[in-house]
C-alpha positions, 0 to 999 in steps of 0.5 A, a space after each residue: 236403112 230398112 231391114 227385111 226379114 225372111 225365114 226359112 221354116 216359114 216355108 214347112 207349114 203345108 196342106 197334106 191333108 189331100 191331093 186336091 190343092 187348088 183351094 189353099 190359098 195361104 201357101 208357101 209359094 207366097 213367101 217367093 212372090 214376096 221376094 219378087 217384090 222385095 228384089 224389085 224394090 231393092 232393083 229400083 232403089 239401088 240405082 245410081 248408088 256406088 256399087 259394093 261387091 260382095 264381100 266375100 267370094 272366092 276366085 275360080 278358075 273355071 268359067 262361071 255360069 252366066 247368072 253366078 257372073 252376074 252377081 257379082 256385077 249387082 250393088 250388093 253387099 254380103 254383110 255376113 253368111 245370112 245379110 245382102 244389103 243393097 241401097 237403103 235395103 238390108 235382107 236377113 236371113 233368119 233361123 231364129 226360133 222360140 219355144 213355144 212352151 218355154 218363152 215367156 212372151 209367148 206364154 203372156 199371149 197364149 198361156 194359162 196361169 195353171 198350164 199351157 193347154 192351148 199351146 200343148 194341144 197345138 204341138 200334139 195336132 202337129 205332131 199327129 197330123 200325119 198320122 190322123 189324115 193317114 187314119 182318114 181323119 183330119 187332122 183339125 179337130 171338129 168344131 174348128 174350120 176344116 177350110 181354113 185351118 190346116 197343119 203338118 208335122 213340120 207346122 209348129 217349125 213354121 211357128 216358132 221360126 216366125 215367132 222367133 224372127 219377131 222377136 229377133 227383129 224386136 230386139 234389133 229395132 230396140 238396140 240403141 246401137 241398130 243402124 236403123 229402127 224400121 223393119 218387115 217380116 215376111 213370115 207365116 202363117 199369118 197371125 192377126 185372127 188368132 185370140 189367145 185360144 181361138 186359131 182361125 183365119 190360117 193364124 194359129 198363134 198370133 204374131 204381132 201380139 206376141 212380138 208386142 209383148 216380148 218388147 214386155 216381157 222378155 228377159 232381154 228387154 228389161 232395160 227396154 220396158 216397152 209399155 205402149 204399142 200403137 199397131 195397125 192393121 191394114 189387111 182386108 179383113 178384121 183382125 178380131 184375134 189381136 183385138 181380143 188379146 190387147 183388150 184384155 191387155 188394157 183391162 188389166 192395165 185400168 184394173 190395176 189403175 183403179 186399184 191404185 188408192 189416190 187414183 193415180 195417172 194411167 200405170 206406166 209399167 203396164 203394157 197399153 196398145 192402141 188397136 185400129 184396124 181398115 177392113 171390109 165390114 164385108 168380108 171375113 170374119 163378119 161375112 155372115 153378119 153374127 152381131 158379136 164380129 160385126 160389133 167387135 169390128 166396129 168398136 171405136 173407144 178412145 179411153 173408156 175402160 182403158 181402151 184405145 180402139 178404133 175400127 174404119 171400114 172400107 168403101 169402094 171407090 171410082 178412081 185413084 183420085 177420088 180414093 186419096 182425096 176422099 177416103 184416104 185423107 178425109 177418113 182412113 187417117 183417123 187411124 193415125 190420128 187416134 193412134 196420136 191421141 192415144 200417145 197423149 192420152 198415156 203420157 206424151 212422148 216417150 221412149 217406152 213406145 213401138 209401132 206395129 202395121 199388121 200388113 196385108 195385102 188382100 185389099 189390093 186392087 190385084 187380089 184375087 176377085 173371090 177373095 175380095 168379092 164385096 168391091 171394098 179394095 185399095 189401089 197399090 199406091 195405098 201401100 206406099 202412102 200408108 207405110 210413108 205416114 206410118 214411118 213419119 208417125 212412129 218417127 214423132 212419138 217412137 223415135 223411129 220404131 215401126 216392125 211392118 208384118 205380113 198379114 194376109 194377101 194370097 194373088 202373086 200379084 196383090 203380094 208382089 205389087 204391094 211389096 213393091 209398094 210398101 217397102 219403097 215407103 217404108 225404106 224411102 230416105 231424102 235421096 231414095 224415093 219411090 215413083 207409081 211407076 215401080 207397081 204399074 200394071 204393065 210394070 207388074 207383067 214385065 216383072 211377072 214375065 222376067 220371073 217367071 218359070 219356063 218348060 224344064 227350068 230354062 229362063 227366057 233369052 229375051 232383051 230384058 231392061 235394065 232395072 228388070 235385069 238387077 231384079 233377076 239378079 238380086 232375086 237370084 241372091 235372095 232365092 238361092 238359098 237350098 233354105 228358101 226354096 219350098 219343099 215339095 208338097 206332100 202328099 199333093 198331085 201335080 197337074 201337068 197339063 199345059 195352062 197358059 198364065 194369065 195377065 189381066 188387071 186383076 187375076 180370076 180365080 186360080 187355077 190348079 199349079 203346074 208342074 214342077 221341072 226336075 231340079 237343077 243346079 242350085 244357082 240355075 234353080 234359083 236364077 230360073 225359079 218363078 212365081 207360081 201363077 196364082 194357083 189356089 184359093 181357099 175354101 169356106 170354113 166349117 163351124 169354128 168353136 173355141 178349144 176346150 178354155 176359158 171362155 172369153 175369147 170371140 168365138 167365131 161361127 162361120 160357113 158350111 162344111 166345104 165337104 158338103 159342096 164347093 168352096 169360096 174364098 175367105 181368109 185371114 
């Protein structure tokens, strides 16, 4: 069983900052595409499977609305009030949270020994954010990215609601008594370029590290005591923040080695992790080619110092064929097989050991062109194949355990095909696996047209296949929850001119959004709701500096001021 978790408050971080919305490109709307995916994967994996009716839906006698019918013609059980599971797929509605100035995992990634600066000036920007921009200020202080970083009063919500979910999904996938040991978190904002006082990327906390150590440190997991973590990052660009913050873990783990007087065995109540990230040597945060990025983003180190690191750059490649034959399995593996070496090199086997994927999906051959402008892409199948290797990886050396979490990825397209992709390797079982094509192009129109929004709110009456239909069916489960819908913007105008939605291969730069129709009720809202076209994309960042700390963090020195002309896309 694979569990998918979503939450709600993910969907509060937004751009208020100005009217002009049609460069932000890490938005709540890409929660929604996810869920096209996911409802897709649970569609096309739930076949032929015994139906399950829900477990708990009151008779009416008035008639029902068609959609609200159809429910209950779906293979879906509702575990609880907050659980539908369908096929080898579980989705979670969390509302888990954490205190960011009460929590110590938190506070053993981003916290000081004398106080909490870092994570007290995030809450108090948050807080102040509407009233800065109110001021004609921004609400990001000078010398951090105007174009990349953006809060709201709502922003630290999103960020303890996703910091609590990974931690929450921590603990299921350590309970002995789970029923399954596999797990994605669909939150935001993402997390991998944030060092321990560095936001940068759209990341303000980081995620992975975080849930990383709470396996640690946590009160809860004491009689987890997880000590290793292998985490791999497939985004398209470097995850500089998570590297910096699991250096300074391992240098902590060899410095108390070497003080050991008879030179002991790498010590196993320290926390050790195994970095290795696929990225465009290209792209953010190495665009500008500063020697400190490009060298972090090219360390490969393999026990020296106590560091397991090790870093592959993407290159292009002709077809699906050449990319498996010759990238991915004569190159890219090296991940998995340096991942191995590291669970070897720190005592073999043992149940003290998780597995992490920093999940992006801004490589795929769908994203948008002006954020994979260098050609360093993956095809979709990639998703699958890696997420298919992880899982057997993490069934050798961690029983299992393997927490998949959304980094980047920002077309509709990119996050709903590789979805598709990568939860069908991630949930396939001896009876359930996953066919290319789920995530054909022309399967990807039929699932975009099936979803998508008509003129005041009304779906299409069209002849609709049959996986197509339980996609709609079971999107309608996972969206219709007043929770999950998106608020409205604030503060953001709407263009409300007629623009006609765009079906090539791979999307051009995104056009500003349409116009929201007037609500409806709430099941005919959910049924009729769609995938914003791929609407935003995001603007180069001004000069990034730390905030005021210790100094030992990759500071990161990017483009000109967007305000200054216009913007090109970058991201985390």
């Amino acid at each position: 069983m694979l569990r998918v978790y979503l939450q709600e408050a993910c969907l509060r971080h937004q751009f208020i900052r100005s009217k002009e919305t049609s460069n932000v490109v890490e938005r709540p709307q890409r929660l929604r595409a996810v869920n096209v995916g996911l409802a897709a994967v649970m569609a096309r994996t739930s076949q032929g499977r015994r139906k399950v009716e829900p477990v708990s839906q009151d008779a009416k006698d008035e008639p029902e609305d068609e959609l609200v019918s159809a429910i209950g013609r779906l293979n879906i059980a509702q575990v609880n009030d907050r659980t539908l599971a369908a096929g080898p797929i579980e989705v979670v509605k969390s509302s888990a949270k954490v205190d960011l100035l009460n929590n110590a995992a938190v506070k053993f990634i981003h916290g000081d020994i004398e106080g909490d600066v870092y994570l007290e000036k995030l809450i108090k920007l948050s807080k102040e954010s509407r009233d800065k921009i109110a001021a004609g200020e921004s609400e990001i202080p000078g010398g951090l990215s105007q174009g990349d970083l953006y809060l709201c009063p709502e922003s630290v919500d999103s960020i303890q609601g996703a910091l609590g979910t990974m931690c929450e999904v921590v603990d299921r996938v350590m309970d002995p008594w789970s029923s399954t040991s596999r797990a994605f978190v669909a939150v935001r904002p993402p997390g991998h370029h944030c060092g321990e006082d560095t936001p940068s990327g759209f990341c303000f906390v980081n995620n992975v590290a975080i849930a990383a150590a709470h396996g640690k440190v946590s009160a809860t997991h004491l009689e987890y005591n997880i000590t290793r973590v292998a985490i791999f990052d497939i985004d398209l660009h470097h995850g500089n923040g998570t590297q910096s913050i699991i250096w300074q873990i391992n240098e902590e783990a060899y410095r108390a080695q070497l003080e050991e007087p008879d030179g002991k065995s790498p010590d196993k109540t320290r926390l050790q992790v195994f970095y290795g990230s696929l990225h465009d040597i290209l792209s953010y945060p190495c665009e500008d080619g500063k020697l400190d990025l490009v060298q972090a983003a090219s360390v490969s180190l393999h026990g020296p110092h106590g560091q397991f690191v090790e870093n592959i750059h993407l290159e292009p490649y002709t077809t699906e064929k050449h990319f498996f034959e010759s990238l991915y399995e004569k190159k890219y593996l090296r991940l998995l097989q340096k991942a191995r070496s590291f669970i070897d090199d720190t005592g073999g086997v043992r149940d003290d050991t998780l597995v992490f994927i920093s999940c992006g999906f801004d490589a795929c051959e769908h994203e948008y062109e002006s954020m994979s402008r260098h050609g360093r892409k993956v095809p979709t199948s990639f998703y699958h194949r890696f997420a298919r290797d992880a899982r057997l990886f993490a069934d050798s050396v961690a029983k299992g355990k393997l927490i998949s979490v959304l980094e980047g990825g920002y077309s509709d397209r990119a996050l709903t095909s590789g979805t598709i992709a990568h939860l069908s390797g991630l949930a396939e079982t001896d009876d359930v696996k996953a066919d290319p094509e789920w995530w054909t192009l022309d399967n990807l129109v039929a699932l975009e047209k099936a979803t998508a929004k008509r003129r005041g709110g009304q779906q299409a009456v069209t002849e609709m296949e049959p996986w197509l239909e339980r996609t709609l069916e079971y999107f309608i489960q996972i969206n219709s929850d007043p929770l999950l819908a998106a608020p409205p913007m604030i503060m953001s105008l709407r263009d409300r001119s007629n623009k006609k939605t765009t079906t090539a291969p791979v999307p051009a730069a995104p056009k500003v959004a349409k116009n929201k129709p007037k609500e409806k009720a709430l099941v005919k809202q959910a049924a009729a709701e769609t995938s914003r076209s791929d609407t935003e994309r995001s603007a180069d960042e001004a000069n990034a500096d730390t905030l005021p700390k210790k100094p030992r963090r990759v500071v990161l020195k990017l483009g000109p001021n967007p305000v200054a002309g216009n913007s090109s896309a970058r991201e985390s």
